[in-house]
N, C-alpha and C positions, 0 to 999 in steps of 0.2 A: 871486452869493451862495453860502457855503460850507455843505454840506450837514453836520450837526451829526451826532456818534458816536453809533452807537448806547449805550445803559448801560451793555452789557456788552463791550463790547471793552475789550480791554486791550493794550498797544503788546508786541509780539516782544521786543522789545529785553530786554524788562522780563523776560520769562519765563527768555530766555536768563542773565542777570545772576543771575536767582536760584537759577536751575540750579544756575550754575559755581558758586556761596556756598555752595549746601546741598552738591555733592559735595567742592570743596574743605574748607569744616571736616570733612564727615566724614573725609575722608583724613588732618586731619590728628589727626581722636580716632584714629583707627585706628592711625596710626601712635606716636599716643604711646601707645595699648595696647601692641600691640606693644613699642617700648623700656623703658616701666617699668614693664609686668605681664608679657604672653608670653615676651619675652626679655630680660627682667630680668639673672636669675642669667647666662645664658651672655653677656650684653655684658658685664657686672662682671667675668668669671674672663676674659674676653679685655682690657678694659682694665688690668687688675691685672697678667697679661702683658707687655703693652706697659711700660709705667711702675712697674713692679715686680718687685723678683725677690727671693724667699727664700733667703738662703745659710747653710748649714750649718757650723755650729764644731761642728768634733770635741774632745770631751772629755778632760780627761786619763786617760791608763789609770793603773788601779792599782798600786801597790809589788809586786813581787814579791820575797819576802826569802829566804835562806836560815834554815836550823833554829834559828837562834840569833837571829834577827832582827835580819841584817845585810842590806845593799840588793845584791839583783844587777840588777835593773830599774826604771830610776826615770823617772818624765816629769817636763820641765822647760818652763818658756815660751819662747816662740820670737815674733817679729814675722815676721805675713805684708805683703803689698804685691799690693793689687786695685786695678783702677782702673776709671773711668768713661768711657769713649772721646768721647762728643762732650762730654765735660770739658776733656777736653785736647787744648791751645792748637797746639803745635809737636811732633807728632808724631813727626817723624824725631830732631829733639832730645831728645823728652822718653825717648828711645828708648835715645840714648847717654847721658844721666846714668844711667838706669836700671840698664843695663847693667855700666856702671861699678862703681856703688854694689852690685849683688847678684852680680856676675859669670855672670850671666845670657847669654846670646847675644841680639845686639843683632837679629840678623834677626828672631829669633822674638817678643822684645818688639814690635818692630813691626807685626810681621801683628796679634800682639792688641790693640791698640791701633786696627788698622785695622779691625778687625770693627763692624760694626751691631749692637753689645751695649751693653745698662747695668751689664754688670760680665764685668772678667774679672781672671785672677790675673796677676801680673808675676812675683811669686817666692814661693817657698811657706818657711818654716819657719827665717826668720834670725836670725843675731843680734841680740838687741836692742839694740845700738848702732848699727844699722842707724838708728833713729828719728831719731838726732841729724842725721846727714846727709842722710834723710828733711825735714828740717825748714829746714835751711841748702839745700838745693836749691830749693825753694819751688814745687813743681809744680801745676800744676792739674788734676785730676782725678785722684790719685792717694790712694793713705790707705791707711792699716794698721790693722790688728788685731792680737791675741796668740790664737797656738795653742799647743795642747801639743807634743812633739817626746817620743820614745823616746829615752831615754839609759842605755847600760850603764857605769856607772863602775870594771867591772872589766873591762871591754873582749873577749877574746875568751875569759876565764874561766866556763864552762859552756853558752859558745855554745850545742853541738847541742841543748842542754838546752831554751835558752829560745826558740832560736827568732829571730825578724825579725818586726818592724811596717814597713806600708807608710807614701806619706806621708798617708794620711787618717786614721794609730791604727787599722788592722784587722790583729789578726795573721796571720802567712801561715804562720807554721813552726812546729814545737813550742810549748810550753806556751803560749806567745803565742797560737797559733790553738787549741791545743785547749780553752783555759779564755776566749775570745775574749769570751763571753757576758756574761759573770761582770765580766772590767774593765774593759773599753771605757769603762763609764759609758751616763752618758743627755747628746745630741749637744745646744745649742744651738743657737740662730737668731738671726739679723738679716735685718731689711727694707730692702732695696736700693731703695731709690724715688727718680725725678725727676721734677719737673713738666713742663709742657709748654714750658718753655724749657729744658728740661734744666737747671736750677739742684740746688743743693749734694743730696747722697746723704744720707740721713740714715742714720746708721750704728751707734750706742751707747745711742741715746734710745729713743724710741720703737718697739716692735718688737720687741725684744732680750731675747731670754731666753737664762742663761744657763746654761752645762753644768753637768750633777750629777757629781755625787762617785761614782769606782766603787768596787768592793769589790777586800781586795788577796788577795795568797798568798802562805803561808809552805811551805815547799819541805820536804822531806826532807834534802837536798843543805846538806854543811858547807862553809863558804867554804874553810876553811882544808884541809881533805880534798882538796876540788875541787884546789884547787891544785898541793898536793901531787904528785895525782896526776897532772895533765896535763904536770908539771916532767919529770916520772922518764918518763912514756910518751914525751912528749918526746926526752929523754935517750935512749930504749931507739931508738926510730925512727933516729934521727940515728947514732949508734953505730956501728948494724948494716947501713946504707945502705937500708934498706926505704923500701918503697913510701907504707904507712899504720900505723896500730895504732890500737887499742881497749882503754881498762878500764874496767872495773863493778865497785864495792864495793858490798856487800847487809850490812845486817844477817839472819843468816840465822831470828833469833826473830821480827821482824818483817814481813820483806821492803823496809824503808826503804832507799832506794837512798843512799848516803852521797856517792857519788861517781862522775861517768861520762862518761867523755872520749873524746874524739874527735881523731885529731892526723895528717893536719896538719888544723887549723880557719880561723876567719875572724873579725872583728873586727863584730858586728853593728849596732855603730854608723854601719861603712864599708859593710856586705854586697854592695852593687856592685863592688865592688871584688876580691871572689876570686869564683873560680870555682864553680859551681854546686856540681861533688862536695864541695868542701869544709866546706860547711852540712848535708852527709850526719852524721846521728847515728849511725852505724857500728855503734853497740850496740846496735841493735836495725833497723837496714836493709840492713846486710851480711850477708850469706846466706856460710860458709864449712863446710870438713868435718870435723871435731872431732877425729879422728885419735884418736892415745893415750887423750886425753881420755876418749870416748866409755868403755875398758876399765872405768872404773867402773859403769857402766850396767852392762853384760855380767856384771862380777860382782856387781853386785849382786840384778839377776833371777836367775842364778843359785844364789845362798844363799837368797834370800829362798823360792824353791820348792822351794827343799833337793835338788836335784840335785847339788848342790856342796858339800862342807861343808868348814870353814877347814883342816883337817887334811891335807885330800888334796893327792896330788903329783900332777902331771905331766911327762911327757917331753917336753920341746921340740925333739927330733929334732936334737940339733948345730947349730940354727940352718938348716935349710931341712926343709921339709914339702909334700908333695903332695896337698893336698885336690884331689879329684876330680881338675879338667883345668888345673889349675893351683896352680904350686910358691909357697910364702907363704915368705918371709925373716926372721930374726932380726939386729940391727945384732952381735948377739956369738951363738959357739957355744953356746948351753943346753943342759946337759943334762938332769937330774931338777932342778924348781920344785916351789915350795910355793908353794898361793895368792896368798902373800902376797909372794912373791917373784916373781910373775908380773906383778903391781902396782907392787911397787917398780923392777924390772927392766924393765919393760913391752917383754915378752915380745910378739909378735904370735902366734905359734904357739899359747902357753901361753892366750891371749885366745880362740882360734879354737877349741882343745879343751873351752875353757870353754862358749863358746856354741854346740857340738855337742850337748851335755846338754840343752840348752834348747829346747822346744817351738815352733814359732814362731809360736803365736798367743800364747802366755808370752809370749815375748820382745819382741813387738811390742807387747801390753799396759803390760806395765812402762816401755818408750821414750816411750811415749804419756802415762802416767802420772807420769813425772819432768818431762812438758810440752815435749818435741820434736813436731816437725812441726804445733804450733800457736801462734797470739800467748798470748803471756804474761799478757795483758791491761794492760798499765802504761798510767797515762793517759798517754801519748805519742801523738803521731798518727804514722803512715806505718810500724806494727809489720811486721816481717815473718813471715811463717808459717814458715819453713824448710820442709825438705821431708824426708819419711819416705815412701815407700811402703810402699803393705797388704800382707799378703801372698801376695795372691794375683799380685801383680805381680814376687812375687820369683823370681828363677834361683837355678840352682843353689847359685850360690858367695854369695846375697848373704847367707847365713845369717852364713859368714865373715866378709865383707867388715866387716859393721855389727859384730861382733865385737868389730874392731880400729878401728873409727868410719872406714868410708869405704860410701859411698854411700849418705849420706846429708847433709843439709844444715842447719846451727844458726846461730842467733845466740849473741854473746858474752851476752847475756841471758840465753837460756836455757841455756845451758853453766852460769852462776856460780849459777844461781834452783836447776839439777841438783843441784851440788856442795853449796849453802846445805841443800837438803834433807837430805840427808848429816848435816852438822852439825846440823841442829834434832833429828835420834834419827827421821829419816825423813817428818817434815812436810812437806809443800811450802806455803809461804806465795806469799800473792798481793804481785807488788812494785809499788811504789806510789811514786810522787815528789811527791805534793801532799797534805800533812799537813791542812793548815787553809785555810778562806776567812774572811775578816774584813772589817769593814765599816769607816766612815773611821773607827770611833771604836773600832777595833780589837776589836769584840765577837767573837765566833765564832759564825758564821752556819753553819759545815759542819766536822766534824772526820772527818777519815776515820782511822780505828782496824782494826790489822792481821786480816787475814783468812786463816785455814787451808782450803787447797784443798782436801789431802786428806793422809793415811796414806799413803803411796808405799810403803816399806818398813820391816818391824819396829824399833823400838831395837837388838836385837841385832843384826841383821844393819848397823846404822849403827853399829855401835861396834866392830865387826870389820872394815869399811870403811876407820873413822879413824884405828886399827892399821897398816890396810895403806899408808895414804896417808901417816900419818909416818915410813912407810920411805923411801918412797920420797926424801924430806927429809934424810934418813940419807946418811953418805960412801958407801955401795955402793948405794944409790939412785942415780936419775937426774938432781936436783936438790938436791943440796948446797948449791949456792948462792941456794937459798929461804931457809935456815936464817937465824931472827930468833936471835940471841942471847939466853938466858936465857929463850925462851920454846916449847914444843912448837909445831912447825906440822906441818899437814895439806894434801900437794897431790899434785900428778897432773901430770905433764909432756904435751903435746902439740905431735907434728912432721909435719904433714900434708903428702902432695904436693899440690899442685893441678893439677886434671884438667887437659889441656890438647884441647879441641875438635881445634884443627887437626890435630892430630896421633894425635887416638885413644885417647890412652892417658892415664897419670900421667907429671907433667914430672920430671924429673930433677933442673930448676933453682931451682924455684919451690917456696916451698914456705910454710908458714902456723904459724908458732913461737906455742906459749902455754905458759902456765899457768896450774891456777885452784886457789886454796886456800883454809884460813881458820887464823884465828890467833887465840885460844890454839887448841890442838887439842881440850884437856878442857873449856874455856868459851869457845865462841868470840864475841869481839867484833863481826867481820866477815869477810865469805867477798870477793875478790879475784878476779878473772882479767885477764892482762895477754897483748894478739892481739896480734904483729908479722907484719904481712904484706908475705910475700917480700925476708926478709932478703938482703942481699948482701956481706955483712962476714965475718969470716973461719969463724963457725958460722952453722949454722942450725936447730940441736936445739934444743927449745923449753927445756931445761934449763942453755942455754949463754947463750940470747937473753931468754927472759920471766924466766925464775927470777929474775935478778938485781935485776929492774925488782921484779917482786914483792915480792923484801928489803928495797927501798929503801923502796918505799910503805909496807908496814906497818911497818916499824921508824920511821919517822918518823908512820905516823898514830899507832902505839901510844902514845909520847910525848903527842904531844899529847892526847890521850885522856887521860893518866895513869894509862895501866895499867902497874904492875910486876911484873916477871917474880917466878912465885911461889917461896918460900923464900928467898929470895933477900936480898943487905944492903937496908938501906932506901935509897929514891933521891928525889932531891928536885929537882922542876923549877925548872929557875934562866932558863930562856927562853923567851920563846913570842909572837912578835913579829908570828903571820899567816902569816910565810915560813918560819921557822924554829922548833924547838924543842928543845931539847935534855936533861940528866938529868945528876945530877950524882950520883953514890954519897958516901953518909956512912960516913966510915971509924968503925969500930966498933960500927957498927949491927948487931944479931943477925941 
C-alpha cells in the first residue's frame, strides 16, 4: 500500500515550469520595453538607414542679368539617371546600355551598380532626350529625375566676371561664389525607400518636396560694352604676340564697372576644359608695375601739397641723370619741361625731380589714398592687395623709383578706380559690379547705390591733371593714337620692364604696355585702361600697343552710348545690332 502525499507537497517539475514562464515572459516584456520604449527612436533612425535614403535636388540658381536686363547666366533642366542596385537584373548589361546611352565609362557604371546601396547616381545632368531612350531600353532599377544645370548663353562673354558652378549648383568662382547665398535657392528632397523585398523606389510621390525659387542679379556690366571690349583686347593680345591682357571700364561718377575682360579666357559652360590660369580675373588678381602710369600719382601729390605749381619748369638733364648711386634714363634728350610737358612726354627724370619736392610720408599718404597697396573692395572674391611698401622700408632710391611707378605693385583696378578719381574733380568712388538683387517676381530686395570713399585731391588740382593728360593724347604726346575723333580724351601711356628674379635686375625684353584714360575729357562717360602683357610684335610702348585698343573701345562704346561729339554736325545712329554700331552725320546739320 502506497503511502499518500503529504498537503503540502507540490511536484519539482511544477516549480521548475513556472520558473522558466515567469522569467521567460519577463524577458520577453523587457525586451519589448526595450524596442518600442528604450530604444525606440535609435532602431527607427537605424531602420530608416537601411530602407531608406534621403536624396537632395539642388535648386535652380538664379538669372543673373546684365544692366539692361539681358541674360548672362541662366539655369536650364537637365535629366539625371540613379539607380537602385538590387533592382537591377543583369548588371554587367545594364552597365553597357547605360554607358552607351550617357557616354559614361562603362567600368565605373558597373562598380556602382555593384555596391550594397539603395541608390546611387549613373549620370548626373543630361539631356533630356536622354528619357526617350531611357524608356525604349526598359531597365530595371534605373529611373530619372530633372535637375537644374548652369548655362551661359553667351559662353565665354564676362567669364572672369561670373565665375563657374559645380555639378551640385554651388558657386566656385566669381560672382557665382561670392553672391552663392543669395541664388542657390532652397534644395529639395525625395524619399529613396524599398521594402524588404527590395520592390519598386518611390521617387515623385510621397516624400517629395520640391526646390524653391532663388533670388536673381542684375549686374553693373553692359552686354554689348563687355563685348566690345573683349573683341579689341582680343585684337590688341593677338596683334602684338603677348602673353595675356586686361581691361576695366568704370564709370568714374559712380564706380559701376561697365566692362572687364580678361584674354586669353574660358568658356564656363566647358571650364574643364582650359586651364586653370585662364579663369584668372586678371583685373583684379594680377599684381604688375604701373610704370608711366604711376606719373600721375607723383604729380598729383605734388600740386596738391603745392610744392609744385603747373607753371614750373624743369631740366631733365639731356636725358640721363644721376640720383645718388644710380643714373635714371629718358627714351629722348630733355632739356627744359614744363609740368605738363613732363606728363605729356613722360619724362622719368622730369617725374623723379618731381617726387624730390615731395615729403615721403606726403607721398606715401596720397599713393594710399588714391587706393594702391590695398583691395579696392569690389564684390568680387580673390581681390588682390598689390603692394606698396611704408616708408620706413624704403632706400635710398625708392623715393625715385615710385616717381616713375616702379617698385611698387597694382592691379589694372586699381590703376583705372586712380585715373576715375582724376576725372570725378578728385573723388574716389567705391566700384561695384552688382547693382540689384531681385526676387522671382522681379521686386528689389537690395539696390546698392554709389559710394564716395573719399576727397583724394582738390578740383583744381584734377583739372590741371586733365590738361596735362590731353596732351599727352596730343601729336607731341606719347599717345596719338588714343585720340577718339571729335571728342577730347584724357590718358596717360604706361611701358614698364618686368623685374626679372633670376637675373636681378629689370628685363630688357619683357615688358607690361597700357594705358588708362576717360573720354569726354570735360564729361566724362567712362574711364578705360587696356594691360598687354609682354608684348612681342614689333613695339612695346604702351602708346604703340594699348593706345590703339583704347581708341577702338571707346570710339565704338561711345556710339553705342549715343554720345556725340560736342559742336559738332548732328549724327544719327543707323545700327546697333549687339556686335556692331555705327553713326551716320546728316549733311546740313548745324
Amino acid at each position: 500500500m502506497r503511502k499518500k502525499a503529504p498537503k503540502d507537497y507540490f511536484p519539482v517539475k511544477a516549480y521548475l515550469v513556472m520558473v522558466l514562464f515567469t522569467v521567460g515572459y519577463a524577458l520577453v516584456v523587457y525586451r519589448l520595453y526595450t524596442l518600442q520604449i528604450r530604444d525606440h527612436q535609435l532602431l527607427k533612425e537605424k531602420a530608416e538607414k537601411q530602407h531608406m535614403r534621403i536624396v537632395k535636388i539642388v535648386p535652380k540658381r538664379g538669372t543673373i542679368y546684365d544692366r539692361e536686363m539681358r541674360e548672362l547666366a541662366i539655369s536650364v533642366d537637365t535629366v539625371s539617371l540613379y539607380a537602385v542596385p538590387p533592382q537591377v537584373h543583369n548588371k554587367p548589361a545594364a552597365a553597357r546600355v547605360l554607358a552607351r546611352m550617357t557616354g559614361e565609362n562603362r567600368r565605373r557604371i558597373l562598380k556602382s551598380l555593384l555596391k550594397k546601396k539603395q541608390f546611387v547616381w549613373v549620370a548626373r545632368k543630361c539631356n533630356p532626350s536622354i528619357l526617350k531612350r531611357l524608356e525604349e531600353a526598359d531597365l530595371n532599377g534605373v529611373y530619372a529625375l530633372f535637375e537644374s544645370k548652369r548655362f551661359y548663353p553667351n559662353r565665354a562673354l564676362a567669364a572672369g566676371v561670373l565665375g563657374i558652378v559645380g555639378i551640385d549648383n554651388e558657386g566656385l568662382e566669381g560672382i557665382e561664389y561670392k553672391y552663392d547665398d543669395l541664388i542657390k535657392g532652397k534644395p529639395g528632397y525625395f524619399l529613396a525607400s524599398v521594402d524588404a523585398k527590395r520592390r519598386k523606389i518611390i521617387d515623385e510621390g510621397e516624400g517629395y518636396i520640391k526646390p524653391a525659387g532663388a533670388n536673381h542679379l542684375v549686374l553693373t556690366l553692359d552686354r554689348v560694352i563687355q563685348h566690345i571690349t573683349e573683341g579689341e583686347l582680343k585684337k590688341a593680345v593677338e596683334d602684338n604676340k603677348a602673353l595675356s591682357g586686361t581691361a576695366v571700364m568704370i564709370r568714374p561718377g559712380t564706380g559701376e564697372i561697365l566692362a572687364m575682360a580678361s584674354y586669353p579666357g574660358f568658356n564656363p559652360n566647358e571650364f574643364g576644359d582650359f586651364p586653370a590660369r585662364n579663369r584668372r580675373n586678371r583685373s583684379i588678381q594680377v599684381n604688375f608695375e604701373p610704370g608711366s602710369t604711376f606719373k600721375l600719382v607723383t604729380l598729383a601729390a605734388a600740386l596738391d601739397r603745392g610744392v609744385v605749381h603747373p607753371k614750373d619748369i624743369f631740366f631733365c638733364e639731356n636725358g640721363a641723370y644721376r640720383y645718388r648711386t644710380t643714373v635714371y634714363h629718358d627714351t629722348h634728350e630733355y632739356g627744359w619741361l614744363t609740368v605738363r610737358q613732363i606728363i605729356q612726354r613722360s619724362s622719368n627724370i622730369g617725374a623723379i625731380k618731381i617726387g624730390e619736392r615731395l615729403d615721403e610720408k606726403d607721398f606715401y599718404r596720397y599713393i594710399t589714398d588714391f587706393g594702391f597697396g590695398a583691395k579696392t573692395g569690389i564684390d568680387l572674391p580673390g581681390e588682390a592687395y598689390g603692394m606698396v611698401r611704408p616708408t620706413g622700408q624704403w632706400s635710398g632710391l625708392s623715393g625715385a623709383s615710385l616717381s616713375m611707378g616702379q617698385e611698387l605693385s597694382v592691379t589694372a583696378l586699381q590703376v583705372v578706380s586712380a585715373v576715375a578719381t582724376i576725372a570725378n574733380g578728385g573723388v574716389r568712388m567705391q566700384p561695384y559690379v552688382v547693382s540689384r538683387v531681385i526676387d522671382e517676381d522681379h521686386k528689389v530686395l537690395r539696390e546698392v547705390r554709389p559710394v564716395a570713399r573719399r576727397q583724394v585731391i582738390s578740383r583744381k588740382t584734377a583739372d590741371f591733371l586733365i590738361r596735362c593728360m590731353e596732351a599727352v593724347v596730343s601729336e607731341d604726346g606719347t599717345a596719338p593714337d588714343a585720340a577718339v575723333p571729335g571728342f577730347r580724351v584724357a590718358g596717360k601711356t604706361g611701358t614698364a620692364q618686368k623685374y626679372d628674379a633670376e637675373l636681378g635686375r629689370y628685363s630688357r625684353r619683357k615688358y607690361v604696355s597700357s594705358f588708362v584714360g576717360f573720354v569726354p575729357a570735360d564729361r566724362p562717360e567712362f574711364a578705360l585702361i587696356v594691360v598687354v602683357n609682354e608684348p612681342h610684335g614689333k613695339f612695346y610702348y604702351g602708346g604703340l600697343v594699348a593706345a590703339p585698343a583704347f581708341r577702338r573701345i571707346a570710339e565704338r562704346t561711345l556710339r553705342y552710348l549715343r554720345v556725340v561729339p560736342p559742336q559738332s554736325p548732328e549724327w544719327v545712329l543707323t545700327r546697333c545690332d549687339g556686335k556692331k554700331a555705327s553713326l551716320r552725320q546728316v549733311k546740313g546739320s548745324g
